[in-house]
PyMOL Python script that loads the backbone (N, CA, C, O; Angstrom):
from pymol import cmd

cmd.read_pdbstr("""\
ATOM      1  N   UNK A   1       0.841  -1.173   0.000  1.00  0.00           N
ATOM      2  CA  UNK A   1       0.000   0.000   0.000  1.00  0.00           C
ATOM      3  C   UNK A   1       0.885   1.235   0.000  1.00  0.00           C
ATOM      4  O   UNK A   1       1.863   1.278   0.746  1.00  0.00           O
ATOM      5  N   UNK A   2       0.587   2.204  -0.782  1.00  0.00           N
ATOM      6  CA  UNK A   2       1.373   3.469  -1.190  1.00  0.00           C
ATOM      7  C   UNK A   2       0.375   4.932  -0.443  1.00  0.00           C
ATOM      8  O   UNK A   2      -0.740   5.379  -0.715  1.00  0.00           O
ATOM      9  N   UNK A   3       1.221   5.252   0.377  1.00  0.00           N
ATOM     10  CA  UNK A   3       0.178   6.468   0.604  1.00  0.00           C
ATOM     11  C   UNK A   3       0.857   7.612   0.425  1.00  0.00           C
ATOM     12  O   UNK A   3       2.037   7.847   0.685  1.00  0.00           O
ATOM     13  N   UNK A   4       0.201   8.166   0.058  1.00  0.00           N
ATOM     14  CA  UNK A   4       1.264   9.694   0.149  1.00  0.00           C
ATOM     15  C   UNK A   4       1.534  10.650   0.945  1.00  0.00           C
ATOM     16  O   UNK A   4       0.622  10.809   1.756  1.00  0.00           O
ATOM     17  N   UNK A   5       2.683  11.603   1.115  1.00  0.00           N
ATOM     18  CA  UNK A   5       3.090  11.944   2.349  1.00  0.00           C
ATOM     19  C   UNK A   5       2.955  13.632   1.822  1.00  0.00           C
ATOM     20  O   UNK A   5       3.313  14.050   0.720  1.00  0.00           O
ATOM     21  N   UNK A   6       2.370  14.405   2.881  1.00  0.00           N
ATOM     22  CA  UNK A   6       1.673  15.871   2.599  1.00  0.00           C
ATOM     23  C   UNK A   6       3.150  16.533   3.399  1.00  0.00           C
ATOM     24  O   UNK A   6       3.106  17.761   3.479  1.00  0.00           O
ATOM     25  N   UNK A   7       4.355  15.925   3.955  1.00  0.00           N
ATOM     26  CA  UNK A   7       5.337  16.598   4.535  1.00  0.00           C
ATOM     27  C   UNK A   7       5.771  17.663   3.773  1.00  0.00           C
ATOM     28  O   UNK A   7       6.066  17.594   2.580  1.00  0.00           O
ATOM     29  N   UNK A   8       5.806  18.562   4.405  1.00  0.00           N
ATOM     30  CA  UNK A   8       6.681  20.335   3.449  1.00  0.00           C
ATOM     31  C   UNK A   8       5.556  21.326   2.703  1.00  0.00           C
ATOM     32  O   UNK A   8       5.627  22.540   2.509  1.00  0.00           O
ATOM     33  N   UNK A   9       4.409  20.306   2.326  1.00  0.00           N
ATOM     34  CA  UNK A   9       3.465  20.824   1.631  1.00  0.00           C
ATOM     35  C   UNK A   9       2.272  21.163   2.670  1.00  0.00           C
ATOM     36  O   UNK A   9       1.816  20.431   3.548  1.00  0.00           O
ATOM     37  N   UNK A  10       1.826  22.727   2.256  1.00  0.00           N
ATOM     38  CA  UNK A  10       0.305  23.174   3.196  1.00  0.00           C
ATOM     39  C   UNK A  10      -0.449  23.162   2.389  1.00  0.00           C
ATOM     40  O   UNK A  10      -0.418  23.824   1.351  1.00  0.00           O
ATOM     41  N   UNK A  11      -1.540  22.133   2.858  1.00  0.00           N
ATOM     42  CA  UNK A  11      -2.962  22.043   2.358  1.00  0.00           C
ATOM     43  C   UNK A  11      -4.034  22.764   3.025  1.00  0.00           C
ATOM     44  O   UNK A  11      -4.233  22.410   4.187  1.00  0.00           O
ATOM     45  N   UNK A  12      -4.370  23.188   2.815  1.00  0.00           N
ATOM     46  CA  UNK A  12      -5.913  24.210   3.589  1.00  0.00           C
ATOM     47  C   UNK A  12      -6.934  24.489   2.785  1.00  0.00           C
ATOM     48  O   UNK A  12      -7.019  25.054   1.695  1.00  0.00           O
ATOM     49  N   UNK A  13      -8.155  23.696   3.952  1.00  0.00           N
ATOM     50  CA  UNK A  13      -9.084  24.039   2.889  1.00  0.00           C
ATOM     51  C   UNK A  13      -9.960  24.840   3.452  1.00  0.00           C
ATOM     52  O   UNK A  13     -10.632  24.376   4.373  1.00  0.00           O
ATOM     53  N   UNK A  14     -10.185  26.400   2.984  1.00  0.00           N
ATOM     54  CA  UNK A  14     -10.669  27.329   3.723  1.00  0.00           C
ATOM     55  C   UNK A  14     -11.950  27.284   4.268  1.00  0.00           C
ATOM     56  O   UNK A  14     -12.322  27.961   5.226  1.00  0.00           O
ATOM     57  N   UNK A  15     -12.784  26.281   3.496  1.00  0.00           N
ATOM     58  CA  UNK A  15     -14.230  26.351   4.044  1.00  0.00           C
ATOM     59  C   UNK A  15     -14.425  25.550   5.209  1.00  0.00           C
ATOM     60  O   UNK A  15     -15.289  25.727   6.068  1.00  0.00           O
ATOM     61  N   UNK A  16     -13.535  24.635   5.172  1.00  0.00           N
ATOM     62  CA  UNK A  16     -13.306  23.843   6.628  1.00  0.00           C
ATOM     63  C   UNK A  16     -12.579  24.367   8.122  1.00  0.00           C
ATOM     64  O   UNK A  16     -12.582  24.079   9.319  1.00  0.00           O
ATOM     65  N   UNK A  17     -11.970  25.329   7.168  1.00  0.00           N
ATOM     66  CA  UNK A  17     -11.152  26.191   8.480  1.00  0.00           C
ATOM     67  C   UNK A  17     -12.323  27.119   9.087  1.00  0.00           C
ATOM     68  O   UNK A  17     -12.435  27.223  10.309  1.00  0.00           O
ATOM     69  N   UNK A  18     -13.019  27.654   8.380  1.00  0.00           N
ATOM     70  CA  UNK A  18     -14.140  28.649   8.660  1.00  0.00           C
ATOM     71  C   UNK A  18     -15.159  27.844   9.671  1.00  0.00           C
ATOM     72  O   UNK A  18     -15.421  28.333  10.769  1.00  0.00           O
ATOM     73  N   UNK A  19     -15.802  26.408   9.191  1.00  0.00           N
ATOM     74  CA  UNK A  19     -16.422  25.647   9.848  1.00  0.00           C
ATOM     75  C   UNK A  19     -15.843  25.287  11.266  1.00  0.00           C
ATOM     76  O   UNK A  19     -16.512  24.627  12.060  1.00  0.00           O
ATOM     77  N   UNK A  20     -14.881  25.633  11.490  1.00  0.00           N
ATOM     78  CA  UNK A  20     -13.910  24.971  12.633  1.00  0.00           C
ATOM     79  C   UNK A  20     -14.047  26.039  13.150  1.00  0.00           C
ATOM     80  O   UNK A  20     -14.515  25.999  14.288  1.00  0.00           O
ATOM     81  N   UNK A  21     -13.807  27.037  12.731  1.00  0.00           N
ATOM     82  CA  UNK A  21     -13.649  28.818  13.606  1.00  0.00           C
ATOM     83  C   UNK A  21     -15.285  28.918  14.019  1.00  0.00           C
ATOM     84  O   UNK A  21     -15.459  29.157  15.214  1.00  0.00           O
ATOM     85  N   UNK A  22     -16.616  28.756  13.136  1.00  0.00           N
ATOM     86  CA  UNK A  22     -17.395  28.798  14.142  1.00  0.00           C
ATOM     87  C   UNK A  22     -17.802  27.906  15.065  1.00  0.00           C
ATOM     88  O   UNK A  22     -18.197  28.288  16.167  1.00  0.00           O
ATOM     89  N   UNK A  23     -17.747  26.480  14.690  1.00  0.00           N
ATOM     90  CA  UNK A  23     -17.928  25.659  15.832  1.00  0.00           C
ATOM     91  C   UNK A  23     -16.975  25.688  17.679  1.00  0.00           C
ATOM     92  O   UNK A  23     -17.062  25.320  18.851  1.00  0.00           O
ATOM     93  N   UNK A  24     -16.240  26.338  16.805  1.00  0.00           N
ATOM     94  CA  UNK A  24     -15.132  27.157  18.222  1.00  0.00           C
ATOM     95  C   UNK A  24     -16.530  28.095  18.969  1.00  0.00           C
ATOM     96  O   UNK A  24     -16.951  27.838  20.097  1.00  0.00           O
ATOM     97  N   UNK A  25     -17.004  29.006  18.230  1.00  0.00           N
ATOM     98  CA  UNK A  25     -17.607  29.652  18.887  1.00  0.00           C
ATOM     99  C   UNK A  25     -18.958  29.948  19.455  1.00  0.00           C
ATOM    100  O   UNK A  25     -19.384  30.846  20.181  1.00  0.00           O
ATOM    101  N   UNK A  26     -19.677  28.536  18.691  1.00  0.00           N
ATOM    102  CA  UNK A  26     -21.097  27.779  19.326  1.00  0.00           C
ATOM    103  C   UNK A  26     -20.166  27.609  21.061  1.00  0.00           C
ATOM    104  O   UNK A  26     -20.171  28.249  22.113  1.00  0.00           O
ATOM    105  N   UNK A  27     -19.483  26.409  20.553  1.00  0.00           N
ATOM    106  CA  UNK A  27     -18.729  26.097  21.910  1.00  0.00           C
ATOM    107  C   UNK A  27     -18.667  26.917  23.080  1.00  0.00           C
ATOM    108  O   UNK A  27     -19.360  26.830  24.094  1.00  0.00           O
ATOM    109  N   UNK A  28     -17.961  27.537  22.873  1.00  0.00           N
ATOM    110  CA  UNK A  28     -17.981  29.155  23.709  1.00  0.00           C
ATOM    111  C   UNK A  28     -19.118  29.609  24.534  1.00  0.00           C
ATOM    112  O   UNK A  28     -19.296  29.831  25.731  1.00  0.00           O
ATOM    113  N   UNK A  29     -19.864  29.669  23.395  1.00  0.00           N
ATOM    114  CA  UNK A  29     -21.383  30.503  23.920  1.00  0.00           C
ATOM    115  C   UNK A  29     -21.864  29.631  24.831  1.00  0.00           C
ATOM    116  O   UNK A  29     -22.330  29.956  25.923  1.00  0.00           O
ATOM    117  N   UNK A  30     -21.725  28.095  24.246  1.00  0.00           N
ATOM    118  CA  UNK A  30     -22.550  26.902  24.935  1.00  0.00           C
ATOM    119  C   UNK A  30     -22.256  27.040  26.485  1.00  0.00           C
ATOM    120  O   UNK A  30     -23.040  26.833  27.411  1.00  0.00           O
ATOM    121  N   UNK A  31     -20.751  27.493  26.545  1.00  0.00           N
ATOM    122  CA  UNK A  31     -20.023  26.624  27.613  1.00  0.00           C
ATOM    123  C   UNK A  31     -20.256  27.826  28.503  1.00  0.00           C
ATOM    124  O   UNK A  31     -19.993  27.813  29.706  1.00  0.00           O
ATOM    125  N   UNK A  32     -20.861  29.071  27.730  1.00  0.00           N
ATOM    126  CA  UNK A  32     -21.173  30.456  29.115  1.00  0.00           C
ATOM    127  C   UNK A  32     -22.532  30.439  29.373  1.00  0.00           C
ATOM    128  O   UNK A  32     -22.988  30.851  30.440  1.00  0.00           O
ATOM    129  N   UNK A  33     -23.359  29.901  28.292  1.00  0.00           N
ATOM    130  CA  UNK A  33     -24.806  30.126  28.395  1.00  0.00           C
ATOM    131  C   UNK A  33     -25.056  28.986  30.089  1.00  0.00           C
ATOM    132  O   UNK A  33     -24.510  28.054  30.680  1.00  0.00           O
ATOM    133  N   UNK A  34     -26.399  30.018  30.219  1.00  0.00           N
ATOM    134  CA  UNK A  34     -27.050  29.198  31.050  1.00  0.00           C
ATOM    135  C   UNK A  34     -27.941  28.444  30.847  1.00  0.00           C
ATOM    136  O   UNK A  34     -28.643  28.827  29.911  1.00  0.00           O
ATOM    137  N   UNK A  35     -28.357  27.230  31.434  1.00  0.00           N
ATOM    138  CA  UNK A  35     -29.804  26.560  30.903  1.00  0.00           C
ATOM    139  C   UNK A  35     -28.463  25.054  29.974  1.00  0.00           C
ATOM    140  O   UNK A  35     -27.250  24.893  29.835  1.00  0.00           O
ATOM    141  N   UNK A  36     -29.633  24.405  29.638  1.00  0.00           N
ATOM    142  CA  UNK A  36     -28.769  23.143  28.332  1.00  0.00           C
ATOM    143  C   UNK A  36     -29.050  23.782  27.408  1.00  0.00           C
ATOM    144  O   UNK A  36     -29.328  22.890  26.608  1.00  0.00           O
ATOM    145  N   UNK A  37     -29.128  24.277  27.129  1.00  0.00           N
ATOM    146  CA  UNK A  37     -29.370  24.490  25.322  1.00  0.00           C
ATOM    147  C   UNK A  37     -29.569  26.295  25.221  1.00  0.00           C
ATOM    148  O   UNK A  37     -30.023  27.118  26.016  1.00  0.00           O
ATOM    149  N   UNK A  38     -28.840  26.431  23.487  1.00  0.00           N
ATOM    150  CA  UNK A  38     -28.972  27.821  22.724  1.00  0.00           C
ATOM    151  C   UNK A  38     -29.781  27.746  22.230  1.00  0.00           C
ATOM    152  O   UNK A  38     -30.102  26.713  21.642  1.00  0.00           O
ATOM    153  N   UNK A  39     -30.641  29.065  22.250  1.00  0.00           N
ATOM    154  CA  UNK A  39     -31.529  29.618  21.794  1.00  0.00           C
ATOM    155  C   UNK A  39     -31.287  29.876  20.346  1.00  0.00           C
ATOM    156  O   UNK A  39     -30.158  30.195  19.971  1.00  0.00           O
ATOM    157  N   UNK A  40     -32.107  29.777  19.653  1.00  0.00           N
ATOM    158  CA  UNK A  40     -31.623  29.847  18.098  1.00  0.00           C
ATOM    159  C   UNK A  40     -31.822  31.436  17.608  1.00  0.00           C
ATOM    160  O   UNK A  40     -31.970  32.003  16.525  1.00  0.00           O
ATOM    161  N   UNK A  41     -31.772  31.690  18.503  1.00  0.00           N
ATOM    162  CA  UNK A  41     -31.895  33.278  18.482  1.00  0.00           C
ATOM    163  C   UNK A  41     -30.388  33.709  19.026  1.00  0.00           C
ATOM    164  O   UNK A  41     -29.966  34.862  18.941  1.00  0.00           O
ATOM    165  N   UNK A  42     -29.792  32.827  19.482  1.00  0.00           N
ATOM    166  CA  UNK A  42     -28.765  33.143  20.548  1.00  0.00           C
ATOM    167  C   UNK A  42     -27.589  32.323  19.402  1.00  0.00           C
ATOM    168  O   UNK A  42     -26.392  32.606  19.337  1.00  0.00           O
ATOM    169  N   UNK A  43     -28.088  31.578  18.811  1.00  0.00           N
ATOM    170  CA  UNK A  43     -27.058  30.466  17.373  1.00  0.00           C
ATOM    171  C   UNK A  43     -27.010  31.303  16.555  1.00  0.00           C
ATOM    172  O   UNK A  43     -26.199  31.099  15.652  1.00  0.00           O
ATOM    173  N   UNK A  44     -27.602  32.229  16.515  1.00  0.00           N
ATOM    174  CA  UNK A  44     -27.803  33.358  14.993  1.00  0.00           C
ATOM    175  C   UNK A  44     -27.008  34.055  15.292  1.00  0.00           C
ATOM    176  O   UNK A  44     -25.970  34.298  14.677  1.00  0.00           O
ATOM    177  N   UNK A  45     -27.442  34.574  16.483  1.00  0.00           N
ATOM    178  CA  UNK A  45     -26.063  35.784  17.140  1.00  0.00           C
ATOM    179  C   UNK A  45     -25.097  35.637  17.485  1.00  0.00           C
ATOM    180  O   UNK A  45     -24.453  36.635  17.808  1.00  0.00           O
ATOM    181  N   UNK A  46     -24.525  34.374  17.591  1.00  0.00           N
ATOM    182  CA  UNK A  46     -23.042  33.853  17.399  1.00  0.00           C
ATOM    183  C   UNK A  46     -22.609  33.635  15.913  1.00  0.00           C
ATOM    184  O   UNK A  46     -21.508  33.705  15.368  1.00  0.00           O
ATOM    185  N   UNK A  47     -23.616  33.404  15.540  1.00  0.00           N
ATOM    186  CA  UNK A  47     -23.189  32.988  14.002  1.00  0.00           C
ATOM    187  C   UNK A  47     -23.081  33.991  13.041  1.00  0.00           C
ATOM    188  O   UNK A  47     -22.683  33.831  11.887  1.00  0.00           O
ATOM    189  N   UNK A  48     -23.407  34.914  13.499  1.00  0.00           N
ATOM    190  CA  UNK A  48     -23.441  36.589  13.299  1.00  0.00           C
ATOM    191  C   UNK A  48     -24.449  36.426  11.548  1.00  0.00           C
ATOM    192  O   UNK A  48     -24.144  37.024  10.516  1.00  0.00           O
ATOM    193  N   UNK A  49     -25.814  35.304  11.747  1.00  0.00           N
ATOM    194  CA  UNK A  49     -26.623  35.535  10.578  1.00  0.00           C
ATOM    195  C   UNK A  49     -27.926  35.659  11.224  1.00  0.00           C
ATOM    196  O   UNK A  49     -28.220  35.305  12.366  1.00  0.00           O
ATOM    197  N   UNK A  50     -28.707  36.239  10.296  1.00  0.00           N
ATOM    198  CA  UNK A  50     -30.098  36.788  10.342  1.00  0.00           C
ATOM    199  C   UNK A  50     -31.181  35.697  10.303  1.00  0.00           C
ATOM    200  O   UNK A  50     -30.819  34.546  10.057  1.00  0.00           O
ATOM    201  N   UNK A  51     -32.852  36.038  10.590  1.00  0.00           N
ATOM    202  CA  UNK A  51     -33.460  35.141  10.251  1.00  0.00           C
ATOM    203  C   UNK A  51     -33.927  35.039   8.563  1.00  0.00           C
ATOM    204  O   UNK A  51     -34.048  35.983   7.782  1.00  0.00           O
ATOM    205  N   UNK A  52     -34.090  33.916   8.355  1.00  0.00           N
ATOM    206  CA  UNK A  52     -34.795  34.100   6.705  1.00  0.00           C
ATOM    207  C   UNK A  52     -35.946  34.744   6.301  1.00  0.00           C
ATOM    208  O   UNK A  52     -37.024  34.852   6.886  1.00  0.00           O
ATOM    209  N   UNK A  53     -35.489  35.265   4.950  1.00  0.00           N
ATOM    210  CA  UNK A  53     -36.695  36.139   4.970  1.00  0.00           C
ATOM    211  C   UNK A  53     -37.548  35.714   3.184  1.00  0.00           C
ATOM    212  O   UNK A  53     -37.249  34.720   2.523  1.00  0.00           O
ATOM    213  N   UNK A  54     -38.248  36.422   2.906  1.00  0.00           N
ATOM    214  CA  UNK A  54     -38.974  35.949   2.167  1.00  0.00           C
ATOM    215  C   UNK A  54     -37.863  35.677   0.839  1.00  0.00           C
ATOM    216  O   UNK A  54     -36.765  36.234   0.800  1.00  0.00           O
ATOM    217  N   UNK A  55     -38.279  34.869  -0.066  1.00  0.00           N
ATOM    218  CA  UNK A  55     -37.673  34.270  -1.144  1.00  0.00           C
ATOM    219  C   UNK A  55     -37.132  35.667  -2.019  1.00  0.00           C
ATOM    220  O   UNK A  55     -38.129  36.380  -1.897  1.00  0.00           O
ATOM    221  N   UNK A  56     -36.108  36.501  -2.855  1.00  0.00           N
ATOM    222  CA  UNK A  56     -36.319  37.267  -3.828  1.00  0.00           C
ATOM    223  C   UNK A  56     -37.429  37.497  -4.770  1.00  0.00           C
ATOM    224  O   UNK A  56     -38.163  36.523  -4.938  1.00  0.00           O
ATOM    225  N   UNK A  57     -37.626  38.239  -5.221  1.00  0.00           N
ATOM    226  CA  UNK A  57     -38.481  38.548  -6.562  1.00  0.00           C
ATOM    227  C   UNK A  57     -37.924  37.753  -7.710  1.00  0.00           C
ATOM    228  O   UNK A  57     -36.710  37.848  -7.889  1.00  0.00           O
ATOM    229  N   UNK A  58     -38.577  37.031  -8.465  1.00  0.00           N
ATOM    230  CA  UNK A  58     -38.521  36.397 -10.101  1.00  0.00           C
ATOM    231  C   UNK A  58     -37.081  37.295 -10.665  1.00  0.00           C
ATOM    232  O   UNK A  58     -37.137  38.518 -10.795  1.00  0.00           O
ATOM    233  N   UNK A  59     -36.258  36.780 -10.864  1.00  0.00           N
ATOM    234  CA  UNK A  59     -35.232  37.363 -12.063  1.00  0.00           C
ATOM    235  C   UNK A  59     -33.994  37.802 -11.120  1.00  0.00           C
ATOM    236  O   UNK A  59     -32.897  37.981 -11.649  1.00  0.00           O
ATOM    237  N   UNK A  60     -34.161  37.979  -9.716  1.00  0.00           N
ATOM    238  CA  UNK A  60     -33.118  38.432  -9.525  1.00  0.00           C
ATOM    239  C   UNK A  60     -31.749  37.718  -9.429  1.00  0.00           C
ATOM    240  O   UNK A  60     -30.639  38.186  -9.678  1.00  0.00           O
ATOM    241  N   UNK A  61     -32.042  36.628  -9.061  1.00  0.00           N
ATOM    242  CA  UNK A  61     -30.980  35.300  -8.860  1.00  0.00           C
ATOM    243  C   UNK A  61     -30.321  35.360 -10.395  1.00  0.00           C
ATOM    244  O   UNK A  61     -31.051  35.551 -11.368  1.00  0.00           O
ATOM    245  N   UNK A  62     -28.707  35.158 -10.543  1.00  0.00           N
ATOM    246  CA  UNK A  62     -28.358  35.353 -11.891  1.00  0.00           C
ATOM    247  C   UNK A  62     -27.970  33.939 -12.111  1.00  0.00           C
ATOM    248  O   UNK A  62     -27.434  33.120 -11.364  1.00  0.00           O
ATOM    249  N   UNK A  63     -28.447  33.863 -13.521  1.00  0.00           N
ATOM    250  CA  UNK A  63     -28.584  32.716 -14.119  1.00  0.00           C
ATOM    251  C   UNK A  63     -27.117  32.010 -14.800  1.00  0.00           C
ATOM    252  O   UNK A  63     -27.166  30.926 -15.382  1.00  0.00           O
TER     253      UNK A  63
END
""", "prot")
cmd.dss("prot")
cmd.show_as("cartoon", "prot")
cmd.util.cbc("prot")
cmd.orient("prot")
């Protein structure tokens, strides 16, 4: 069996690094909040996103 060796070479894959940086900071919140569980009001605001809102208008999405 041949495997290959990633020595000398940096691989990064940014969308996984990002996924890692916020699950750092669910963590965080988890581990100050009170109660078992975040409020998904309280997951948004760590996650620094909004609630959803209605779909766009026809055409705007580019094709």
């Amino acid at each position: 069996m041949c495997v290959a060796s990633l020595r000398g070479a940096t691989v990064q894959d940014h969308v996984a690094l990002v996924e890692i940086e916020l699950c750092g900071e669910l963590m965080i919140a988890a581990s100050a909040a009170e109660g078992d569980r975040l409020s998904p009001d309280l997951i948004d605001e760590v996650l620094n996103v909004g609630r959803p809102g209605p779909p766009p208008p026809a055409g705007v999405w580019p094709r």
